[in-house]
N, C-alpha and C positions, 0 to 999 in steps of 0.2 A: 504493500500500500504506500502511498504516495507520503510524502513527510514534508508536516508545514513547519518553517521553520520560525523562530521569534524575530530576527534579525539576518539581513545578508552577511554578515560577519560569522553568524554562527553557522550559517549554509556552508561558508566557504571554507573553515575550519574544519566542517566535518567529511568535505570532499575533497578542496585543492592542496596536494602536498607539492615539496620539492620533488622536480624532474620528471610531474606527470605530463602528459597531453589535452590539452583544453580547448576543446573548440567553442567558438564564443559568435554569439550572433550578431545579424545587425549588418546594414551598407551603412557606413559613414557615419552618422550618430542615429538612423530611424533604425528601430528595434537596437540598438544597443545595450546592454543588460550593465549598464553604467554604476549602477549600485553594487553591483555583486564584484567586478571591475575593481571599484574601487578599495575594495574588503581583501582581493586578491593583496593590490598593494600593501595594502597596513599588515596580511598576517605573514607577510615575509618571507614566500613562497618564490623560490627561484630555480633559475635551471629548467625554464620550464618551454614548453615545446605549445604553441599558439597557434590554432584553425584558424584563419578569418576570413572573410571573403573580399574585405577592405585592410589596410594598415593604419585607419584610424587618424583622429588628426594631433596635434601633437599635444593636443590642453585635453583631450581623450583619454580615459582610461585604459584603452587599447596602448595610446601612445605614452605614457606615463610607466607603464611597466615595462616598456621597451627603454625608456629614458635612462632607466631605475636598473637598469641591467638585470632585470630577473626575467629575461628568456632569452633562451639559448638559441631557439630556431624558431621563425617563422614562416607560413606557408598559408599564401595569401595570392590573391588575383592584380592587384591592384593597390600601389601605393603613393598615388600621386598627390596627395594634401600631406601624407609626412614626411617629406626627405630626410629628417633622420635617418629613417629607416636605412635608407641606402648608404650612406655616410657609417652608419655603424657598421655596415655590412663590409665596407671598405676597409675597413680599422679592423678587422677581425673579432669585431665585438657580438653578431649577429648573423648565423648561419642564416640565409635567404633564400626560399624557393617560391619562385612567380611562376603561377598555374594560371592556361585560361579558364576563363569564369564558368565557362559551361561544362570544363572536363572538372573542374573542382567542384561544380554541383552535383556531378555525376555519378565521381567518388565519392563522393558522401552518402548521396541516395544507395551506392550499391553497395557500402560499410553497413547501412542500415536494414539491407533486402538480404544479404546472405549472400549478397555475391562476390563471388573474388576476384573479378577483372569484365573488363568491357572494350572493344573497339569502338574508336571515333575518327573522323576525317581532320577533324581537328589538330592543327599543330603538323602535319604532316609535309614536309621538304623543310623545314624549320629546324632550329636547335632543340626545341620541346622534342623532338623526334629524335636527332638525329646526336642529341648530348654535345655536352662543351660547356656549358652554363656551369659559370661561376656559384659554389655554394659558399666558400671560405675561400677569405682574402689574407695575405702573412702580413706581418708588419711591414714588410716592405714594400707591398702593394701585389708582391707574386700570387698567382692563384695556386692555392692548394689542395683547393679538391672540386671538382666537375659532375657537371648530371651526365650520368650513363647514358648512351644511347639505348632508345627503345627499341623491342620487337614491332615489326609491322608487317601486316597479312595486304593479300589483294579481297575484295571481295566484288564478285560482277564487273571485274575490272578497275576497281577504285579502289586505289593504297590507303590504309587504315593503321593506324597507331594504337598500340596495348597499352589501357591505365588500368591499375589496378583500384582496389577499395580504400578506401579511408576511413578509419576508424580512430575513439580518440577514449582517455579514461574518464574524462568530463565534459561534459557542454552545458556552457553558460548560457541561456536566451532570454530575452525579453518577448512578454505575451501581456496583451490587452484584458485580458480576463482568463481565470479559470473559475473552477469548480473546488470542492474538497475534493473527485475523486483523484483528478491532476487532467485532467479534459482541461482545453488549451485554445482561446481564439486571439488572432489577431486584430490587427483595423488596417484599412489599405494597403500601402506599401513595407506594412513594416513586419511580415511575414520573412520576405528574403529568406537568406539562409537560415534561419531559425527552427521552423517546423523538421527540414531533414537532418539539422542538427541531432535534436533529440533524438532519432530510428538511430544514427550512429553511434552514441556514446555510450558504454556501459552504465554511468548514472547521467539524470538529465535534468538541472534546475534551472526553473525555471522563477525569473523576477515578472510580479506582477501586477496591476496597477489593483483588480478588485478583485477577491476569491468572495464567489458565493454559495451556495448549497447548493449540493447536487440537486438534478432538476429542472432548476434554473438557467442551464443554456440549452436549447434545443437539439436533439442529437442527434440534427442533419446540418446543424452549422457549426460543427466542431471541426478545425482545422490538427488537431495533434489528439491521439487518442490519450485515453489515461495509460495505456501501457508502455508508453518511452517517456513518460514523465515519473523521478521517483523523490524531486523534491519542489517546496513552492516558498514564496517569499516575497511578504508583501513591499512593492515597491519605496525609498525610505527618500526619495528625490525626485523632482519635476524630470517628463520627459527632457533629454536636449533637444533642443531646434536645429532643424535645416535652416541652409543661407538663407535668408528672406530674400524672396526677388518680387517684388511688384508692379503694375503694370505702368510705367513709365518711362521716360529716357536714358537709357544707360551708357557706361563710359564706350563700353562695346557697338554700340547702333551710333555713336558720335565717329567711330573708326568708317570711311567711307569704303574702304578696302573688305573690312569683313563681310559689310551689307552685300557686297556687291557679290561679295561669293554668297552669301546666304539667301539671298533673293535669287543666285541661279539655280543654286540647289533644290530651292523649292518649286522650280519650275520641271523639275524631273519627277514632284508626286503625281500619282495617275488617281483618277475618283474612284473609290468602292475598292481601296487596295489597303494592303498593310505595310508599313514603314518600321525600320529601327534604324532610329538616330542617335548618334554616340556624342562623347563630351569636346565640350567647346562649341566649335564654329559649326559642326553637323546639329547641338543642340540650339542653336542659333538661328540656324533655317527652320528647326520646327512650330518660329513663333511668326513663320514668312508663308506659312498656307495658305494656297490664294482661296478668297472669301469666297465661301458657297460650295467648294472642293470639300467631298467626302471620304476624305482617308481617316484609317487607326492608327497610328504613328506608338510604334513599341519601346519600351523602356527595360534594358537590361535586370533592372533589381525588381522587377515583376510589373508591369503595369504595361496595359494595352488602351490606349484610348487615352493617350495626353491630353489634356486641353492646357489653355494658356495660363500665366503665371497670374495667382492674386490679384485681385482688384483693387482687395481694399486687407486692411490687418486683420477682418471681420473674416476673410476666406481662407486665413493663413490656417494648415494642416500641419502639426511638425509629423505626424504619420505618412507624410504625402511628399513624395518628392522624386524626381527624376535621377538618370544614370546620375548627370552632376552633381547630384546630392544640393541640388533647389528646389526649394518649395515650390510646388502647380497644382493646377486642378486638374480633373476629368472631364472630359469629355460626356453627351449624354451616350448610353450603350458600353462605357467604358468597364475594365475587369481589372482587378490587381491577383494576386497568385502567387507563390513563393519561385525559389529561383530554378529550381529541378524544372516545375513547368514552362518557367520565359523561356531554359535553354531547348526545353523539347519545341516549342516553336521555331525557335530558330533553326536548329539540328536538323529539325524534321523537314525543313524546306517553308514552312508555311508563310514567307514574308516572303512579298516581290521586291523589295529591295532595303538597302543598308547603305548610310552613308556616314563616311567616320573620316577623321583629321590622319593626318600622316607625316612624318617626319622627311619621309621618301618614297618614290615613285619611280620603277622601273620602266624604259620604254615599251614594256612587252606586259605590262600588269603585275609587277610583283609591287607588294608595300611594307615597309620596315615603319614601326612607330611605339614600341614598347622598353628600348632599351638602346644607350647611348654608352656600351661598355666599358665600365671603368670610371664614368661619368657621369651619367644621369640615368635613374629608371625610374619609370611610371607605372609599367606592366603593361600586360596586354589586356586586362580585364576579357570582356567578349569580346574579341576586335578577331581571333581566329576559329570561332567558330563563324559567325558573321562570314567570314571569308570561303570558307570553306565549305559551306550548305549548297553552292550553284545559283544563290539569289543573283540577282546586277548587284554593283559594289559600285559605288562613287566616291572618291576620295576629293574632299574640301579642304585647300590648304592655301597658305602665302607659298607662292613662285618659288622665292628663295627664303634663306635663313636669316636671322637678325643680323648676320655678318656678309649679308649679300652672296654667302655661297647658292647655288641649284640645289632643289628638292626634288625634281625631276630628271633623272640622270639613263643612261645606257645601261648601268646595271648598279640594285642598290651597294652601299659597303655597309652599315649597317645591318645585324641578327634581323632577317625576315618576319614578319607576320603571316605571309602568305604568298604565296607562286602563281603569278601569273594570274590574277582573280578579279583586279580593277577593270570596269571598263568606263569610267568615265574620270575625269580629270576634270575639275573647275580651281580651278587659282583668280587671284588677285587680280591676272593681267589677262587670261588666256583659258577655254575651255577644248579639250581634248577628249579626242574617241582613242580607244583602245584594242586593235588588233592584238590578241595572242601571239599572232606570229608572225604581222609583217609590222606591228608597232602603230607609231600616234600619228593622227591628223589631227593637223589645227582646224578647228569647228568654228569658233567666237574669237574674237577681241574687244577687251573692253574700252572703255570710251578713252581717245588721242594713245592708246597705244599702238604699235605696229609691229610687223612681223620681225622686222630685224629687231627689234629689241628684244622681243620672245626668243627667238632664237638666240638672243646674246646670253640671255636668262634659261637656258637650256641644253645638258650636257647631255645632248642624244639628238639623234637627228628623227626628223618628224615630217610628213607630206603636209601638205598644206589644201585643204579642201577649194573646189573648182570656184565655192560661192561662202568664203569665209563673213559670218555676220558678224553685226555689236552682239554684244553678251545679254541673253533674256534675262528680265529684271520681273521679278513679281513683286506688283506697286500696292495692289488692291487685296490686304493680306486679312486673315481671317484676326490677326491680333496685329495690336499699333506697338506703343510705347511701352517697354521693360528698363526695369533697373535696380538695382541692386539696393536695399537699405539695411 
């Protein structure tokens, strides 16, 4: 039977020791189990080995344990609000393993099903696949230990990559309500990795905002059964909040360069389709639907049916937030769902298309945008399964880099995201079709740019279409003014 506990402190005393495994809920601070987090720090548990599907941000209690040196290894999708993270991983302070989002939902679901391995397309002609990735860095900066390469099968003709299950000795979550019997609901988006948390973990506590008597939730809307719940505890602190973004002008929409990629972007949704739009400038086009257009525009951390950001502080959800980890609304007809089912959408094929930011672009459709080795990583969150399902893929980026190098090159240097997968290119100055195998035509140019400067700004050679236009602007958009408070 399920055990309520008096205090997160006491939860966490009588399950998290030194040098166990903890898988811990939550994208970014929605469903965060922030209280029990915090208990981990004070009872001086270290050595410890950390699920997450974010890295947390650094005033986080995710980030706060990592600050604190009490974990040894983390294994996560996505860590781009805490660069620590990466920086300790340099200093050899912090073994690091970046998983994408959909093969790390996967594992966990199949920790929790009994199964001991799975194929996925995912990751496949990449380092995920094919090992080399940095887990441990020496003092001197030498790498001293690597990810193995994988096994990978054909199936029907299409190379597949072996991940195994994921299992952990604890998982911490956050749940909107339960029950005494340990019966488990969430609210909107803040399901995410939470729910398959619990099937994974030998024990599974969960922090709560209300326990009521059995009964009392009806049980056909119970998201986690009572049987992967074996502890509860009543929430001891206010949700955290997503960014605020409301609907106004933001520093981002004053940049004329981003609009202009975002407004073409958007002119690539079709009505009566479904979209996944990734973070930054691809989440930037999703506020550029042109008015009256009927698309569902999907959100990696569970939610189908975006609608536009807040109106007013009256709409603000801290349960509700997009990949970016911003506050938005829904849409009418819209769904949210935990992360196992977003990535079965996407996995499954079910979206006609995915647009995501990139760091590079190969002539022929490959894209690198997860990791700057030695230097910079973000991860790759869902950016390879997205690539990898056969949807269309359109990459939205600035031309070149803040130091005026090419982003679009003959072939990336840069650890892959995916091979050969893009087919549409929109930059700042210039939009691009994407041939597999004879490469790019120039399509658009935006306004007083010209070809030889594209080409100046371009390390690959490119055809140039018979009837090159200005770059399509979507003006009359389903949302105006955003911005950040």
């Amino acid at each position: 039977m399920v055990i309520e506990y008096d205090s997160c402190l006491e939860a966490v005393l009588s399950n998290v020791h030194s040098g166990c495994s903890v898988m811990v809920g939550g994208f970014g601070h929605c469903g965060s189990p922030e209280g029990l987090l915090a208990q981990v720090l004070q009872s001086g548990a270290e050595g410890l080995t950390l699920i997450s599907g974010t890295g947390g941000s650094p005033d986080s209690g995710l980030g706060r344990l990592i600050s604190r040196r009490r974990v040894q290894s983390l294994l996560t999708t996505y860590i781009g609000a805490n660069r620590e993270i990466y920086q300790r991983h340099l200093l050899d302070q912090l073994e690091l393993q970046l998983l994408p989002q959909g093969t790390f939902a996967e594992r966990i679901r199949a920790g929790g099903s009994g199964l001991a391995a799975f194929y996925t397309r995912a990751g496949v002609g990449t380092a995920i696949a094919n090992g080399g990735v940095p887990l441990r860095y020496g003092p001197d900066g030498g790498v001293l230990e690597v990810t193995a390469a994988k096994e990978t099968r054909l199936f029907d003709g299409v190379e597949h990559v072996l991940e195994t299950a994921l299992k952990a000795d604890v998982a911490l979550v956050k749940a909107w309500r339960a029950d005494r019997a340990g019966n488990l609901q969430f609210r909107m988006s803040a399901n995410n990795f939470n729910g398959i948390m619990c099937q994974a973990a030998r024990v599974a506590i969960a922090e709560v905002e209300e326990i009521v008597d059995c009964g009392q939730l009806p049980a056909d809307q119970i998201h986690v059964p009572s049987v992967f719940v074996q502890g509860l505890v009543l929430a001891e602190k206010q949700r955290p909040e997503a960014r605020r973004v409301l609907k106004r002008a933001t520093s981002r929409q004053q940049q004329p360069a981003l609009m202009t990629i975002a407004r073409r972007v958007a002119a690539e949704f079709k009505a009566d389709s479904f979209a996944n739009v990734g973070l930054g400038i691809p989440m930037l086009a999703a506020s550029c639907v042109p008015r009256g257009l009927n698309v569902f525009l999907h959100s990696e951390n569970g939610v189908l049916g975006l609608g536009p950001y807040p109106s007013s502080e009256a709409d603000f959800d801290p349960d509700l937030i997009n990949a970016s980890r911003e506050s938005v609304t829904l849409r009418p007809g819209a769904v949210c769902f935990d992360s196992a089912t977003s990535f079965a959408i996407v996995s499954g094929g079910h979206l006609s298309m995915t647009v995501l930011g990139a760091n590079q672009v190969s002539q022929f459709g490959d894209i690198a945008n997860w990791i700057i080795p030695g230097a910079a990583a973000v991860g790759m969150g869902g950016a390879m399964e997205l690539v990898s399902c056969g949807i269309r893929v359109v990459a939205a980026m600035r031309h070149c880099t803040v130091n005026g190098q090419p982003k679009i090159l003959s072939s990336c240097t840069l650890p892959l995201t995916g091979r050969r997968c893009v087919d549409l290119i929109v930059t700042d100055l210039a939009v691009f079709s994407v041939d597999k195998n004879r490469g790019l035509t120039l399509l658009e140019l935006a306004d007083g740019v010209t070809v030889s400067q594209v080409a100046a700004c371009t390390d690959c050679h490119f055809a140039i279409s018979d009837s090159v236009q200005p770059v399509k602007q979507v003006v009359d958009c389903t949302t105006s003014e955003l911005a950040r408070v």
